[in-house]
C-alpha positions as a Markdown table, in Angstrom:
| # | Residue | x | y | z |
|---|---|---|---|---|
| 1 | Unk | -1.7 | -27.2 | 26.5 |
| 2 | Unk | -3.0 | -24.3 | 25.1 |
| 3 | Unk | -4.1 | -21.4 | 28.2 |
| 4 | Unk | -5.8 | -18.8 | 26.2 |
| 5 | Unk | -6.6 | -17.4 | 23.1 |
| 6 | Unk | -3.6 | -15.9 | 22.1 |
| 7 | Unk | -1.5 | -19.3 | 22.9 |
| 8 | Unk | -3.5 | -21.0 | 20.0 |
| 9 | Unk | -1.4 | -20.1 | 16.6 |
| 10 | Unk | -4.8 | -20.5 | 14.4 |
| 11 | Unk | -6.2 | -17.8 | 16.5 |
| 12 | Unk | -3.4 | -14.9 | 16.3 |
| 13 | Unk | -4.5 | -12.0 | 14.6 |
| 14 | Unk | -0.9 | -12.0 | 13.3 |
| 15 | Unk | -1.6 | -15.2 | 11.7 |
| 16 | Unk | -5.0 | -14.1 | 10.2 |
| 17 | Unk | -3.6 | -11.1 | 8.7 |
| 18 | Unk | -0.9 | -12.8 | 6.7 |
| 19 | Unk | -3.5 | -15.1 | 5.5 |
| 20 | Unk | -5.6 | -12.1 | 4.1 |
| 21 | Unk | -2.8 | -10.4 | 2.8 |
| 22 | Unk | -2.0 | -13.6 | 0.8 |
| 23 | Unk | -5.0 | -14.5 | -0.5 |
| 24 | Unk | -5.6 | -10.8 | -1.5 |
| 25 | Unk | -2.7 | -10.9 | -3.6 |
| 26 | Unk | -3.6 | -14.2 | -5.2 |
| 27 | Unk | -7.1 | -12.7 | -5.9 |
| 28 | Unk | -5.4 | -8.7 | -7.3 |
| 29 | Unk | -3.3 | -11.0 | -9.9 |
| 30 | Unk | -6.0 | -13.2 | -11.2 |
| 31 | Unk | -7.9 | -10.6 | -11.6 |
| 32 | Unk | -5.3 | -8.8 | -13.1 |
| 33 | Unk | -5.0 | -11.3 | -15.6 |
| 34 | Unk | -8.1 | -11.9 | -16.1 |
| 35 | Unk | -9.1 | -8.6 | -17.0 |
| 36 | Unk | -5.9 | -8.8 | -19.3 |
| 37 | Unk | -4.2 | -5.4 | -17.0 |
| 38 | Unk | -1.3 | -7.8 | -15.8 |
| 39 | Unk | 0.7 | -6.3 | -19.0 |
| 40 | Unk | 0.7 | -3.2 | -17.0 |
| 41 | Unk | -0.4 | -3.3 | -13.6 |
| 42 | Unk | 1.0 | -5.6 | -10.8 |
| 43 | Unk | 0.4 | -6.0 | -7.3 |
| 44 | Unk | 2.2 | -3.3 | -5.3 |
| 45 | Unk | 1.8 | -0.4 | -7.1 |
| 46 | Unk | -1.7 | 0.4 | -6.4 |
| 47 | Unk | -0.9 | 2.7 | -3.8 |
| 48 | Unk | 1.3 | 5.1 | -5.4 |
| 49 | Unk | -1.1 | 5.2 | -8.6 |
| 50 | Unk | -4.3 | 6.1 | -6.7 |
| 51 | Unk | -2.4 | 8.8 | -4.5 |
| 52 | Unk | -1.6 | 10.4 | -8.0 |
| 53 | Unk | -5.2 | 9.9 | -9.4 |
| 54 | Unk | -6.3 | 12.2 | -6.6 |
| 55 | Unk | -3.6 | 14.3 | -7.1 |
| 56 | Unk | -0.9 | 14.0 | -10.3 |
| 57 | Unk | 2.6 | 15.7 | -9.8 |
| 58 | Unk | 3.1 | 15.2 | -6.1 |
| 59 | Unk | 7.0 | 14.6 | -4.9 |
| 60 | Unk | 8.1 | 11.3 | -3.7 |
| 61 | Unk | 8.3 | 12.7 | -0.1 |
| 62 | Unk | 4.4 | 13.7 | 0.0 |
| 63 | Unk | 3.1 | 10.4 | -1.7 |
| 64 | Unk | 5.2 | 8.5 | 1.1 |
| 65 | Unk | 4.1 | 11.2 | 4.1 |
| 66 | Unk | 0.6 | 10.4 | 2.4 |
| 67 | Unk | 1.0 | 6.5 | 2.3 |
| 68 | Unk | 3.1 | 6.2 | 5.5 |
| 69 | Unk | 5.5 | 4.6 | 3.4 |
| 70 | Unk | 9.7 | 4.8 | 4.2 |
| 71 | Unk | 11.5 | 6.3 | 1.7 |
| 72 | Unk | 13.5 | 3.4 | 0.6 |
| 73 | Unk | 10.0 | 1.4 | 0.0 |
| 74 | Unk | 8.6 | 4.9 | -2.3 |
| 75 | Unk | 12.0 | 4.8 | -4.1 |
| 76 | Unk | 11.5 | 1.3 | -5.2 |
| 77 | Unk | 7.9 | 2.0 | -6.1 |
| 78 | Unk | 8.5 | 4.8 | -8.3 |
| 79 | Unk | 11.1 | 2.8 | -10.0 |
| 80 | Unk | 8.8 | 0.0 | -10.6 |
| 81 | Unk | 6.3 | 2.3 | -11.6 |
| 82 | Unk | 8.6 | 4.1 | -13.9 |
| 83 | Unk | 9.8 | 0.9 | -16.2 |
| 84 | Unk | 6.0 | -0.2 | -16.5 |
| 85 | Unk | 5.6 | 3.5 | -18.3 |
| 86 | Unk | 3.0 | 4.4 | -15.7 |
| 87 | Unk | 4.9 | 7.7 | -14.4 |
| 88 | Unk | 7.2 | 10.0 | -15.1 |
| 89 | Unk | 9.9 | 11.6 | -12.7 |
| 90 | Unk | 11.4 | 15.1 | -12.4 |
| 91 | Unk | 13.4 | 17.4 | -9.9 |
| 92 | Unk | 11.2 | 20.0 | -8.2 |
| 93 | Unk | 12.0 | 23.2 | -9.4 |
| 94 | Unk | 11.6 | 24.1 | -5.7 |
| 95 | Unk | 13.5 | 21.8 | -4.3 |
| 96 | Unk | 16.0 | 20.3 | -6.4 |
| 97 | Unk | 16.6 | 17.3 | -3.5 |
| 98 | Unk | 13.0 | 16.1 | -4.3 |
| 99 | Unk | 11.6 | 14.3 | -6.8 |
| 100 | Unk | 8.5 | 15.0 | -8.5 |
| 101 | Unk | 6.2 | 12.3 | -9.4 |
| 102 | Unk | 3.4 | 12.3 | -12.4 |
| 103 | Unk | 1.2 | 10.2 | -14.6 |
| 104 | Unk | 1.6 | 9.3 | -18.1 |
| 105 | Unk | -1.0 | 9.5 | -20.4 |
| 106 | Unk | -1.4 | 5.7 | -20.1 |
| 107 | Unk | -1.5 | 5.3 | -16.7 |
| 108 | Unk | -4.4 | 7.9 | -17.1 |
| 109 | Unk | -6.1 | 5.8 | -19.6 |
| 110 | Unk | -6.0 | 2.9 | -16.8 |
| 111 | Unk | -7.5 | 5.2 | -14.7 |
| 112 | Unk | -11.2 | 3.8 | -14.9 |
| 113 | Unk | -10.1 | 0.3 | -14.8 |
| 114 | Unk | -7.9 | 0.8 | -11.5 |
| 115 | Unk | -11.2 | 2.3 | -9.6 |
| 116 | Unk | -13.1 | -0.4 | -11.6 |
| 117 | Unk | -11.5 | -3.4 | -9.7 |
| 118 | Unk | -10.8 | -1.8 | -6.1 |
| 119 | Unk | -14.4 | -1.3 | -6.1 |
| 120 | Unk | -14.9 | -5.6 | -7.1 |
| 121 | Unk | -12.2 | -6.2 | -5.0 |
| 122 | Unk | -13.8 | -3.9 | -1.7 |
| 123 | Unk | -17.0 | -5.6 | -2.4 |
| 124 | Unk | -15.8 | -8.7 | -2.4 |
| 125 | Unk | -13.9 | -8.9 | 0.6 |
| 126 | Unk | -17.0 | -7.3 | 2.9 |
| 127 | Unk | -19.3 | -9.3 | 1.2 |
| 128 | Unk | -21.5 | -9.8 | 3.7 |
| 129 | Unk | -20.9 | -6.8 | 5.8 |
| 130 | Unk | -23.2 | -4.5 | 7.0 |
| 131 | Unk | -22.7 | -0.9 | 6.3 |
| 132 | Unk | -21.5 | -0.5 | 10.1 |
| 133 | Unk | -19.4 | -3.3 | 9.9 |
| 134 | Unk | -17.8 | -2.1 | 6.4 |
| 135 | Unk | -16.6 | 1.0 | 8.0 |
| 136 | Unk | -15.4 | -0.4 | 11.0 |
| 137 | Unk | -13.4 | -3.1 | 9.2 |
| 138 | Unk | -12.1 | -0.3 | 7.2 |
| 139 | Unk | -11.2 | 2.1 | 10.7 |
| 140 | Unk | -9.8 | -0.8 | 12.1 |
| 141 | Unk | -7.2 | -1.3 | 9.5 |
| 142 | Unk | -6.2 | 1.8 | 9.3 |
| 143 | Unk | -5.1 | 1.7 | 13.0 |
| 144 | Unk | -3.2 | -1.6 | 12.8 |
| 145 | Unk | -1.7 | 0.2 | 10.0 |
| 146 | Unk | -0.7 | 3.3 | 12.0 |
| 147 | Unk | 0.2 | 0.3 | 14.9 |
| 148 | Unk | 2.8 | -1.2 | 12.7 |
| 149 | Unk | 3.7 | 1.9 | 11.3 |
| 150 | Unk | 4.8 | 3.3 | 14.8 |
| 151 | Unk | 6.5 | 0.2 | 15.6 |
| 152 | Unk | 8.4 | 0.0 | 12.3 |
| 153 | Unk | 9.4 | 4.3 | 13.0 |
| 154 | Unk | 10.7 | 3.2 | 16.9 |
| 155 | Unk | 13.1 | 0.3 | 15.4 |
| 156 | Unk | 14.2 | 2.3 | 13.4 |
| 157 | Unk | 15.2 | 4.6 | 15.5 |
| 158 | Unk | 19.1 | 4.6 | 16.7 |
| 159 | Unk | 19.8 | 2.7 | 20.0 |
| 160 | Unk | 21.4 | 5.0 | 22.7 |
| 161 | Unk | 24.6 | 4.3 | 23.7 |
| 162 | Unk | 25.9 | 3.0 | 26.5 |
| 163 | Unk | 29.0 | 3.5 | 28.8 |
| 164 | Unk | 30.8 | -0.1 | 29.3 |
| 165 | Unk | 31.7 | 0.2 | 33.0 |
């Protein structure tokens, strides 16, 4: 017997979330396709390509710090980025641990397009949406985000020991 809310699996937000994240990547690829970008674009790499259309040559380290992203997940980015042709990679000449990260000439050209379809894809899912609600939607994503994000940092973090009596 279901006691609450948050007994019933159809209502977790959990559940909900997977569902839009799901359906939002069902929507980015046909859309994708559609528009004929899937030669070049594919879900996933969104992120890393509009943190460089604000900015080009950042380092691997800022787009992650930027993105909230680990360093293993920006790694395989850029590399996925990189064999589509999209950026280019080079040590900092300040740093020659880091990375720094730029656009080609073709992922500038896709440039327009990119902003293009975020802008269908935002309108379509707050279709609907009042202003208000728009930016609330938008506010309260960002603090799941940072939610998860804090979660995934204190897993991560190493276990303290403990003395065995």
């Amino acid at each position: 017997m279901i006691t609450s809310a948050s007994d019933d699996p159809e209502s977790q937000i959990a559940l909900f979330l997977g569902r839009a994240y799901y359906s939002y990547l069902g929507m980015l690829g046909r859309l994708l396709k559609t528009r004929g970008l899937d030669r070049k674009l594919r879900p996933g790499i969104g992120n890393i390509l509009f943190a460089l259309f604000r900015q080009d040559d950042l380092t691997a380290s800022e787009i992650g710090t930027r993105l909230g992203l680990a360093r293993s997940t920006m790694a395989r980015l850029v590399d996925k980025v990189r064999a589509l042709g999209l950026v280019t990679t080079r040590p900092d000449p300040d740093d020659g641990r880091a990375i720094r990260i730029s656009l080609t000439a073709e992922a500038r050209d896709l440039m327009p397009d990119c902003f293009e379809l975020a802008n269908h894809i935002e309108s379509t899912i707050c279709r609907g949406f009042s202003t208000r609600e728009r930016e609330q939607f938008a506010d309260l994503l960002l603090r799941a985000t940072t939610n998860i994000n804090g979660e995934l940092k204190a897993l991560d973090k190493p276990k303290p020991k403990t003395e065995n009596p």
